[in-house]
C-alpha positions in Angstrom: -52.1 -77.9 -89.2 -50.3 -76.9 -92.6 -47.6 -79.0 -93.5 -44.4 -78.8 -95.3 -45.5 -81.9 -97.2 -48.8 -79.4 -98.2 -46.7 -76.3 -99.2 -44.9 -78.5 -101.7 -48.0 -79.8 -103.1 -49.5 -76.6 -103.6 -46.6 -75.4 -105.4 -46.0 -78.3 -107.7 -42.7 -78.5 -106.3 -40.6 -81.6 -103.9 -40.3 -81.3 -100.4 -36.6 -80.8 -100.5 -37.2 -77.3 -102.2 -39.3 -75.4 -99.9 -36.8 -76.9 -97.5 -34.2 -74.6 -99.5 -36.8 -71.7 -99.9 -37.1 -71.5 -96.4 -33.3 -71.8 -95.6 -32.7 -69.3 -98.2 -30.4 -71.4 -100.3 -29.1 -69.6 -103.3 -29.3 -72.0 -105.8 -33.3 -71.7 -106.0 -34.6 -70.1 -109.3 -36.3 -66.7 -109.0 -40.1 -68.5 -110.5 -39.6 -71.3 -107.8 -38.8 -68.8 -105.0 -42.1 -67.2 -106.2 -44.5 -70.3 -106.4 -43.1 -71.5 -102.6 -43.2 -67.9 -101.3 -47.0 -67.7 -102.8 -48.1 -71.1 -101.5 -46.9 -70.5 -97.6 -49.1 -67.2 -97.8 -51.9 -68.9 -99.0 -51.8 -71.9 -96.8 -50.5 -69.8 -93.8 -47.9 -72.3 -93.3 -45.3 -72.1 -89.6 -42.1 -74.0 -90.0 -42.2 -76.7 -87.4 -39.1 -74.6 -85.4 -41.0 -71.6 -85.5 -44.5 -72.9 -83.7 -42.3 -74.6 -81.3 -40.8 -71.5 -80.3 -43.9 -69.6 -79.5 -45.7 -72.5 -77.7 -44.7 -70.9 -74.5 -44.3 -67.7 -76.2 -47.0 -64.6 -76.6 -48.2 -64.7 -79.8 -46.5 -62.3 -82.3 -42.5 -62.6 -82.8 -40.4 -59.8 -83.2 -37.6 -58.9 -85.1 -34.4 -56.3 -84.4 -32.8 -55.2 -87.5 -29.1 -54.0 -87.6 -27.1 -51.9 -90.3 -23.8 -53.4 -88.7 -21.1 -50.3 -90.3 -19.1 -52.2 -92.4 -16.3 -49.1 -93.2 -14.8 -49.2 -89.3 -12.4 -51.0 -88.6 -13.2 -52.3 -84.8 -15.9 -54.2 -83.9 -18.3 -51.3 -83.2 -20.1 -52.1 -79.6 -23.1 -50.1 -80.3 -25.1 -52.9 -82.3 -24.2 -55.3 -79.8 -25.6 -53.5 -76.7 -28.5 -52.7 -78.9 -29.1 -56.8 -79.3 -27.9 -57.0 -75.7 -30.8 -54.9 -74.9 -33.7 -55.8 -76.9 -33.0 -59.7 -76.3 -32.7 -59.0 -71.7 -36.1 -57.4 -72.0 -38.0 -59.9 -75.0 -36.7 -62.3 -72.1 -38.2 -60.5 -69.3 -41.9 -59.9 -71.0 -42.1 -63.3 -72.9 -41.6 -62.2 -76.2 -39.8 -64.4 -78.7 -37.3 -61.8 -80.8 -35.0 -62.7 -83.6 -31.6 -60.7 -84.7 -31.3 -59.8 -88.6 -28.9 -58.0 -90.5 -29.5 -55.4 -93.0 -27.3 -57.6 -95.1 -29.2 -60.6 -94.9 -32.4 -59.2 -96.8 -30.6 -56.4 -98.7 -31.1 -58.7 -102.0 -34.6 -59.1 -101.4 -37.2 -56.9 -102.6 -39.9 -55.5 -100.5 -42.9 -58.9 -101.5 -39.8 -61.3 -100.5 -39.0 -59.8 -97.5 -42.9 -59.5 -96.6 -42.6 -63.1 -96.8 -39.6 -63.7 -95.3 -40.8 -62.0 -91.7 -44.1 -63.6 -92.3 -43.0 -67.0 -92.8 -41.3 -66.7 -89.3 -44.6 -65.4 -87.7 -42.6 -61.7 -87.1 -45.5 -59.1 -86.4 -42.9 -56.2 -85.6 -39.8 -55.1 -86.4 -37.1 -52.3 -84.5 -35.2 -51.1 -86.8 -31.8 -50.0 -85.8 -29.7 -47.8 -88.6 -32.7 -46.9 -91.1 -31.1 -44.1 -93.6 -32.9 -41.9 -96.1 -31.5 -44.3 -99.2 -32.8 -47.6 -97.6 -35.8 -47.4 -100.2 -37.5 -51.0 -99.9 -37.1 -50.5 -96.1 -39.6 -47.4 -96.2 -41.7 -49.1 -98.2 -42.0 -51.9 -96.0 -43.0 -49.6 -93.1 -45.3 -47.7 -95.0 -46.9 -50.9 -96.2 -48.3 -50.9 -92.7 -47.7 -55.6 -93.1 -46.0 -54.6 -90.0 -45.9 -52.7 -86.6 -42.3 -50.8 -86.8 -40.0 -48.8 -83.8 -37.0 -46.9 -85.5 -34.0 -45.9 -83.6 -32.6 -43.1 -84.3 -34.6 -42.2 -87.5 -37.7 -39.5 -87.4 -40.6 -41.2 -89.3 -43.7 -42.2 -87.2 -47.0 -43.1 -88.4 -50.5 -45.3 -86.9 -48.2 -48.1 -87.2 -44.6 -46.4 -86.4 -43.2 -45.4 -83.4 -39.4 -43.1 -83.0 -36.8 -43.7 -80.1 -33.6 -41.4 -80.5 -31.9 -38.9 -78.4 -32.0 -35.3 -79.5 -29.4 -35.8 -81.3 -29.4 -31.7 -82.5 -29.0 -30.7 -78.7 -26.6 -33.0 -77.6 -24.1 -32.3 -80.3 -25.0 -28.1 -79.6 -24.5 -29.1 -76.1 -21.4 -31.4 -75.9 -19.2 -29.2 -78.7 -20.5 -25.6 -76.7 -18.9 -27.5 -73.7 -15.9 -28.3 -75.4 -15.1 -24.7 -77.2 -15.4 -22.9 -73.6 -13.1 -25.3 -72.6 -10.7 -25.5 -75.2 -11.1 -21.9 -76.0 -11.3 -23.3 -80.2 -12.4 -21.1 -83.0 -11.3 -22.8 -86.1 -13.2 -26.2 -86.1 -12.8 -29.1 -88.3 -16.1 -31.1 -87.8 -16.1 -34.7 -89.0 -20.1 -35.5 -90.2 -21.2 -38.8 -89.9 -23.5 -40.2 -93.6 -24.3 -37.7 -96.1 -27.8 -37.3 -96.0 -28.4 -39.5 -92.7 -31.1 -39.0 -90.0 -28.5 -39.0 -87.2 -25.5 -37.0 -89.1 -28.1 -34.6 -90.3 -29.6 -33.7 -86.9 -25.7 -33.4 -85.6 -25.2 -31.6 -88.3 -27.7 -28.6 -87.4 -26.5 -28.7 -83.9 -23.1 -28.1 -85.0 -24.5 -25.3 -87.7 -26.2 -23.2 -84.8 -23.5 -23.5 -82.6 -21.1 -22.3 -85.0 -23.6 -19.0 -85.6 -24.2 -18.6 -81.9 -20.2 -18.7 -81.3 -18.5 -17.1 -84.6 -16.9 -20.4 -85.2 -15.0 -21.0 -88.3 -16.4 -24.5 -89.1 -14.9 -26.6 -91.4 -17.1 -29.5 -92.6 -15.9 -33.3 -93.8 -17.9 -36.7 -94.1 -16.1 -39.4 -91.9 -18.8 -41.9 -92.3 -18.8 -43.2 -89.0 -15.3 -44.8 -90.0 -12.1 -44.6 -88.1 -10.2 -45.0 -91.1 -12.0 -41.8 -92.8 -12.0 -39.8 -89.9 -8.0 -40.4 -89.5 -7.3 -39.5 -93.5 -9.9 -36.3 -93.0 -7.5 -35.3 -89.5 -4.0 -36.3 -91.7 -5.3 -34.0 -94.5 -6.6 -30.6 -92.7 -6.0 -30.9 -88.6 -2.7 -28.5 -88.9 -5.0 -25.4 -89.7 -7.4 -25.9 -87.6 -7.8 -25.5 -83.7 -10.1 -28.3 -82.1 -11.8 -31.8 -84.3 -15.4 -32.6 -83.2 -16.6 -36.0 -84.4 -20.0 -37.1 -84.9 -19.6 -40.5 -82.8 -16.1 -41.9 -81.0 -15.0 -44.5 -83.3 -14.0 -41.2 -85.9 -12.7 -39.3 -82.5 -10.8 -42.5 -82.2 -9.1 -42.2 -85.7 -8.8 -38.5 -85.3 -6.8 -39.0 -82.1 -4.6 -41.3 -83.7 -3.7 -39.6 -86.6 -2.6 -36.8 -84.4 -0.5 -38.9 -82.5 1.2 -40.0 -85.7 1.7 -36.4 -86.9 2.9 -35.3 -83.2 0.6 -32.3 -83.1 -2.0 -31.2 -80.4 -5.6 -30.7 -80.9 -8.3 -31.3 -79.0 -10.7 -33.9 -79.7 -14.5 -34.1 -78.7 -16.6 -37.6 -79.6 -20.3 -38.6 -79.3 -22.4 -41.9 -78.0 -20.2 -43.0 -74.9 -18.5 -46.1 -76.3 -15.8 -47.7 -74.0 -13.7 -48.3 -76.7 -12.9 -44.3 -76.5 -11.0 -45.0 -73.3 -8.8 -46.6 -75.1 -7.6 -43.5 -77.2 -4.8 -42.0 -75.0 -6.4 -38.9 -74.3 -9.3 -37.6 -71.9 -13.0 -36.9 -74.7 -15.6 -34.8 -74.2 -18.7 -37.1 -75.8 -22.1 -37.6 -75.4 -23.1 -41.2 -73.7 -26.4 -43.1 -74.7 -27.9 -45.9 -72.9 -27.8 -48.6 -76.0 -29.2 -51.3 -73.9 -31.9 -49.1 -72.2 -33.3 -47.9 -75.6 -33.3 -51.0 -77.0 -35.8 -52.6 -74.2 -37.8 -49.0 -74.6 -38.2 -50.0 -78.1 -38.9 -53.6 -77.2 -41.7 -52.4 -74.5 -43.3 -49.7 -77.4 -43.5 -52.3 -80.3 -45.2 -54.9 -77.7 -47.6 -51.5 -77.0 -48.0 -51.0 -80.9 -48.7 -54.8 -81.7 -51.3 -54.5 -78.9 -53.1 -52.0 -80.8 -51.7 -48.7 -79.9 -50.7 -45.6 -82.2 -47.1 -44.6 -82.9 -45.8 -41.9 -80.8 -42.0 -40.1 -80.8 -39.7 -40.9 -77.7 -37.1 -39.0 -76.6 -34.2 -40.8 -74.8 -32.1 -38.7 -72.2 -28.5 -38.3 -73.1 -25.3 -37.5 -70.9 -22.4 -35.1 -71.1 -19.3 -36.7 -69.7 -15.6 -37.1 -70.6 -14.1 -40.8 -71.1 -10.8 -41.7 -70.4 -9.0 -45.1 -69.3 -9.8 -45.7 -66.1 -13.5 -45.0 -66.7 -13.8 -48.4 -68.9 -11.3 -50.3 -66.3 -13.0 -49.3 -63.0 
């Protein structure tokens, strides 16, 4: 078996720096990184930790990356029901899984983080939050190095598998629910990312809605962030009838903000989080089973890493209205 001792010897360096390579310490030179990084790829060298966790493993780890939303300001549930998830059903097929942030390799380029999963024995990889700008990210999946599920973003390949809702009929359904209700014309719709998969697909739903019904629709970018949403509302709720969010952290801040200006408008949501109980008001929003999409995607990238092609998977979605004794029942 390959040795720590050996890795240092093949890269002319001490044992106490591919210690630090492998802990990612930050005080490593960029041409040490390299020779360590190049050596544990030629020697196929497993850190003593890591073969001990897949002795009663099945071979192949995987690994759940996260794009945690830095701009809200709660604790956004979503991510952790999607590691609640994925972690319950690793347990239940004996599959070794490891969590990673988006911010933990976003300093990396794609070679480095090649090695990084690699050097960990990582064969897959669900990726939860994948945009259009994450560049090195689709260049890792496209490398094919690794068998990839993305949730929530439409790219699929040999190697790639998709798990989302239909996120287009959904928000057409959920905000066509709401109008008939409220009886709204003049709609101010808060967009999630500019250019994301998710706010994109919302988007259109919205779009076609709006044709169908001879809305007026009036179109901001929230960026999935309560704070946003709530200066978007402050500046342009008075002229409008109803606010239709593109997830229930920015119906959160909408509904807030009108509470501060002591106005009325309806507010509709989207994904179901229990936090939009909390709000003071009854929501119309869509609810997604985080947890059960996240063991889908678990149980298709153990199908992929058995050999299988990537496939699109459509996860069913639920029209309901949250309010406070929903999330205390």
């Amino acid at each position: 078996m390959v040795s720590i001792r050996d890795v240092a010897k093949e890269a002319g360096v001490a044992i106490s720096t591919v210690s630090k390579v492998l802990n990612h310490y930050p005080n490593v030179s960029e041409n040490t990184r390299q020779k360590v990084n190049s050596a544990i790829e030629k020697l196929g060298f497993v850190p003593n930790s890591i073969a001990s966790a897949l002795s009663s493993k099945k071979t192949g780890r995987m690994a759940l990356l996260l794009d945690v939303n830095r701009h809200v300001q709660k604790v956004d549930e979503i991510p952790m029901q999607y590691i609640v998830g994925a972690i319950n059903r690793a347990k239940e097929i004996n599959v070794d899984i490891i969590t990673v942030f988006f911010t933990m390799i976003q300093e990396m380029n794609m070679e480095e983080i090649i090695r990084y999963f690699q050097s960990q024995s990582i064969e897959g990889l669900i990726i939860c939050g994948l945009s259009k700008q994450d560049t090195i990210l689709h260049k890792l999946i496209k490398s094919g190095k690794f068998k990839v599920v993305l949730i929530d973003a439409p790219v699929m390949s040999e190697n790639t598998s998709s798990i989302h809702v239909d996120n287009m009929l959904a928000q057409y359904e959920v905000a066509k629910n709401f109008i008939t209700e409220t009886k709204s014309k003049k709609i101010l719709y808060i967009s999630g990312k500019k250019n994301g998969y998710v706010s994109d697909q919302r988007l259109q739903g919205m779009k076609k809605l709006a044709q169908e019904s001879g809305l007026s629709l009036f179109t901001r970018v929230g960026n999935f962030s309560e704070l946003e949403a709530r200066k978007i509302t402050m500046q342009y709720a008075k002229k409008k009838d109803a606010i239709i969010c593109a997830s229930d952290l920015m119906a959160i801040g909408a509904m807030k903000a009108l509470i501060d200006m002591d106005i009325f408008r309806p507010v509709c949501g989207f994904d179901g989080i229990g936090l939009m109980g909390y709000a003071g008001k009854q929501m119309h929003t869509v609810r997604q089973d985080f947890q059960k999409i996240a063991a889908t995607a678990v149980d298709e990238l153990s199908r992929l890493m058995d050999g299988e092609c990537g496939r699109d998977i459509i996860m069913p979605h639920e029209l309901i209205r949250i309010q406070y004794l929903d999330v205390i029942s």
